[in-house]
C-alpha positions as CSV (number, residue, x, y, z in Angstrom):
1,X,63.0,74.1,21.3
2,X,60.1,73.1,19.2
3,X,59.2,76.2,16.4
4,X,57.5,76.2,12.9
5,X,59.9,77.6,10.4
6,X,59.7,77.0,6.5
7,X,60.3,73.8,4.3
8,X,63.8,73.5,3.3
9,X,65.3,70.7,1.5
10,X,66.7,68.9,4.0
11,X,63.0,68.3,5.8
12,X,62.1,66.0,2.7
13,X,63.2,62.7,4.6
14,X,61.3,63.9,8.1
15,X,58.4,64.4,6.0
16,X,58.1,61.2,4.4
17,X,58.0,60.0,7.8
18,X,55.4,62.0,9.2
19,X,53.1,61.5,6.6
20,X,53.4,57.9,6.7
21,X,52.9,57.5,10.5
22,X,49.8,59.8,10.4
23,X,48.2,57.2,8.0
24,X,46.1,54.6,9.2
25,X,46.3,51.0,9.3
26,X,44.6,50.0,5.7
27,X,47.6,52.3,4.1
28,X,49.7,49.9,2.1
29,X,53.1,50.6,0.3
30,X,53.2,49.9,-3.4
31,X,55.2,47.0,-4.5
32,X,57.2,48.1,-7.1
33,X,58.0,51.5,-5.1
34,X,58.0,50.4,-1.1
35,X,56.4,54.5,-1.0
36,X,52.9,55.2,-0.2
37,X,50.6,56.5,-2.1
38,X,50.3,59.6,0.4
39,X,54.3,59.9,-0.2
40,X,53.2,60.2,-3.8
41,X,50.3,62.7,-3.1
42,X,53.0,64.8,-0.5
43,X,55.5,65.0,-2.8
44,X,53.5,66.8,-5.3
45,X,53.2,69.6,-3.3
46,X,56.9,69.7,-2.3
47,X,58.1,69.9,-5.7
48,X,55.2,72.4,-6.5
49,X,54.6,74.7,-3.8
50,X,57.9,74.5,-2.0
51,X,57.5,78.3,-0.9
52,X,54.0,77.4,0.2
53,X,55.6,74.4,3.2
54,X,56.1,74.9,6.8
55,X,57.5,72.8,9.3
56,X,57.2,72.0,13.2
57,X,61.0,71.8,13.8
58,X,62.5,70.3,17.0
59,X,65.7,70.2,17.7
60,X,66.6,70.4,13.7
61,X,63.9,67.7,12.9
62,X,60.6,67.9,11.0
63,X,57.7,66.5,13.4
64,X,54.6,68.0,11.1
65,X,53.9,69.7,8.4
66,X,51.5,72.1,6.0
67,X,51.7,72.3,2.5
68,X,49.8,74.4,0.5
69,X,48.4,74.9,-2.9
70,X,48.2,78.2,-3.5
71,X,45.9,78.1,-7.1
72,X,43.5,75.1,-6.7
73,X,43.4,75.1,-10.5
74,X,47.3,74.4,-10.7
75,X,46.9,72.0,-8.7
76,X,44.1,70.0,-10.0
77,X,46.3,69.3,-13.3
78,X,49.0,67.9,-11.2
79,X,45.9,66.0,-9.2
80,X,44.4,65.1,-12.3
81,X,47.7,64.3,-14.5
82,X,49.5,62.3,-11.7
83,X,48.0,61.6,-8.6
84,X,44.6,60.2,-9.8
85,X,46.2,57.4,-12.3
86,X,48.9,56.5,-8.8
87,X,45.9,56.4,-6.9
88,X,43.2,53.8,-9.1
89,X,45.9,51.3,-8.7
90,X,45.2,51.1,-5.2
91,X,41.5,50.4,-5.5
92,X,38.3,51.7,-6.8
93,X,37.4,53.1,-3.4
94,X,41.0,55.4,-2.8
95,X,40.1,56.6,-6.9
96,X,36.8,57.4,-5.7
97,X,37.6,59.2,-2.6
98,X,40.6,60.8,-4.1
99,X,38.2,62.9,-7.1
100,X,35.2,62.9,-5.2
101,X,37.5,65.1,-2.6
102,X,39.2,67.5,-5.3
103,X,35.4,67.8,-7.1
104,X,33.9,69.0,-3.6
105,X,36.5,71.4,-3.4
106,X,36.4,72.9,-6.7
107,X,32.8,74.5,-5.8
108,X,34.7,76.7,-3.4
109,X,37.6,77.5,-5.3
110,X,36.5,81.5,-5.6
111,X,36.4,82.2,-2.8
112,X,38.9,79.9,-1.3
113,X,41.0,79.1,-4.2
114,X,44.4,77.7,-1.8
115,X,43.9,74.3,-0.3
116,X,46.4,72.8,2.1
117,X,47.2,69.2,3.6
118,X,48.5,69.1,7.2
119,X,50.0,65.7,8.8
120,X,51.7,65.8,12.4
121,X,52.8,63.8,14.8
122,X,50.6,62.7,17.9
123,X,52.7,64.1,20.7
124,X,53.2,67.4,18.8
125,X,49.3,67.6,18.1
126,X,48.6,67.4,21.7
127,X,51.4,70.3,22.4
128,X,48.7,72.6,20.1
129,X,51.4,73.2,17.7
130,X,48.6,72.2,14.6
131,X,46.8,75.5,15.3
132,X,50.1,77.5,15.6
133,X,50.9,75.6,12.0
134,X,47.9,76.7,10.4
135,X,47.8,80.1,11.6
136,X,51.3,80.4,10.3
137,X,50.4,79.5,6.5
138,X,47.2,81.3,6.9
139,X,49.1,85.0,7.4
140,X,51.7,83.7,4.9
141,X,48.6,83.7,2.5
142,X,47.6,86.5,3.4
143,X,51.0,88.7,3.1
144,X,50.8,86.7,-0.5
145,X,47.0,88.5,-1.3
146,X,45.5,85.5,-1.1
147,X,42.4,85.3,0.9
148,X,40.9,81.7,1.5
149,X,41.8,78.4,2.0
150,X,39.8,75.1,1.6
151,X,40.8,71.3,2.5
152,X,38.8,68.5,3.2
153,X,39.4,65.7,5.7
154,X,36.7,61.9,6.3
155,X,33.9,63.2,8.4
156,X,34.3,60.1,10.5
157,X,37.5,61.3,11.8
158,X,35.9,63.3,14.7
159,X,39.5,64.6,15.8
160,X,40.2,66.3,12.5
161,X,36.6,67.5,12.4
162,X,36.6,69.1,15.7
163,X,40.0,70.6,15.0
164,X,39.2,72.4,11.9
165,X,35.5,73.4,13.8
166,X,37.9,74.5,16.6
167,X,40.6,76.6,14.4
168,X,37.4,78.8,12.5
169,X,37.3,77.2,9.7
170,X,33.6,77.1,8.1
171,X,31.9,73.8,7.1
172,X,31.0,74.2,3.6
173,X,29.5,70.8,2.7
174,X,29.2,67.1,3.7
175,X,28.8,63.8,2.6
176,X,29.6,60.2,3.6
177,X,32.9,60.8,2.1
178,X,34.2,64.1,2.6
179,X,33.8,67.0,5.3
180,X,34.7,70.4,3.2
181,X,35.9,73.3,5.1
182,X,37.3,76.7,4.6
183,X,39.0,79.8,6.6
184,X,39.2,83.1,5.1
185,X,42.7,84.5,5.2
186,X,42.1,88.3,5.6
């Protein structure tokens, strides 16, 4: 029976997994690691917001997952401090992406000040078991007093796009490189 239940330790390995086969082809593992630079940027969360993680759970296995940052703030000094140095070894243009991302979302951070990442398997996407996920962290928020949340996703990928137009979210700005969006909570 498939169900979304919290993060627990034991999903850490399921998630890896996930997020790697939700990446697209040009994703490459660093040498010196074998991990990839979104099992860097995941992780982050995991060890950060751990209370903040849900899961699509099947049969005892992690097939997607949300995690969420519940002060954008916080999180920007673990962006700044760790995930930005990872990520200029990868390229100028994943650097680039990666701030110009974080710095689109930082004019919203008011009055969305949570931001969340969500990567799930294809089969379980098509079950509508994303929308159940985010509906789940958004009245976890909620209970928590917090009242928006903001992500951003490429505004070339029309799926994630649609989805997020399809969920409620509002579009709060665009560029070549990033589509920012946000849902209120309450």
């Amino acid at each position: 029976m498939v169900s979304i239940r919290k993060y627990e330790e034991k999903d850490y390995k399921d998630v890896q997994f996930v997020c790697h086969n939700s990446e697209g082809p040009e994703e490459v593992p660093d040498e010196a690691t074998g991990k990839f630079i979104h099992d860097t940027f995941c992780n982050y969360y995991i060890e950060n917001e751990p209370e903040n993680c849900f899961v699509i759970d099947d049969d005892g296995r992690a097939v997607g997952y949300i995690i969420c940052a519940e002060n954008f703030d916080r999180f920007k000094k673990i962006f700044d401090e760790k995930y930005l140095p990872l990520s200029n070894q990868y390229g100028e243009d994943r650097y680039e992406w990666a701030s110009t991302a974080y710095n689109a979302q930082e004019k919203f951070k008011n009055e969305y000040p949570a931001h969340f990442h969500i990567d799930i398997l294809p089969e379980y996407q098509r079950l509508g078991m994303g929308g159940k996920l985010v509906s789940t962290l958004c009245e976890h928020l909620s209970r928590k007093g917090i009242e928006g949340v903001c992500l951003t996703c490429g505004p070339r990928n029309e799926r994630a796009v649609n989805f997020y137009k399809k969920r409620g979210f509002t579009l709060l700005s665009i560029d070549k490189d990033d589509a920012c969006f946000g849902i209120r909570t309450k």
